[in-house]
Every structure is written in C-alpha cells, then in structure tokens.
C-alpha positions, 0 to 999 in steps of 0.5 A: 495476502489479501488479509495483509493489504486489507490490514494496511489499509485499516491502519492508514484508516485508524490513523496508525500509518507508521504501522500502515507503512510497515505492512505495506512494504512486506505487502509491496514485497509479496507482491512483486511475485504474484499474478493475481489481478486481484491482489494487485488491484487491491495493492495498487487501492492503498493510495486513496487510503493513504490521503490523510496521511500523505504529508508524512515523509515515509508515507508520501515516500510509500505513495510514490512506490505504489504509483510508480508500480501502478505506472509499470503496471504491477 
C-alpha cells in the first residue's frame, strides 16, 4: 500500500497526473479499509503533491476526495 501512494505521488511529481490519478483512486479504495496511521497519513500527504496539477478537472475533483477524507478523519 505504501509503494502505491509513494508511486502516486511520483507521478503527480513527474508531471503524469492522469496516471497519478488512476493510482490514487485504487490507493483511495485500499484505503477506506485499513487501520494504519501510516498509510493514512501518507494518503492524506498527496494533497501537497498534487499542487501543480490542481487546475485540472480530475485532479481538483481527486483534491476534493482526499480533503473531505481528511476532514472525516480517514
């Protein structure tokens, strides 16, 4: 799990963020199911990766998800 948000944010990095996005939706699905303050942490850390890409639709739609999870605490 880890791997995967690591590689998420790579590709937001690697200006890839359509790529980005598809890994971060299954990483967001992963998620919902586990425990680790970890993981969570490191999924909720995506926001700041996905800056440059933000005027994007899908990615400001992907920036929305992950606040409203940080909110609720996931």
């Amino acid at each position: 799990m880890l791997n995967e948000v690591g590689l998420c944010s790579a590709l937001f990095l690697a200006d890839e963020p359509e790529q980005a996005i598809a890994i971060g939706n299954r990483v967001l699905e992963k998620s919902q199911v586990m425990s680790s303050k970890r993981v969570i942490d490191r999924v909720n850390n995506l926001h700041r990766d996905l800056a440059r890409h933000r005027e994007l639709p899908e990615v400001a739609a992907f920036d929305r998800v992950l606040s409203a999870r940080a909110a609720a605490g996931a």
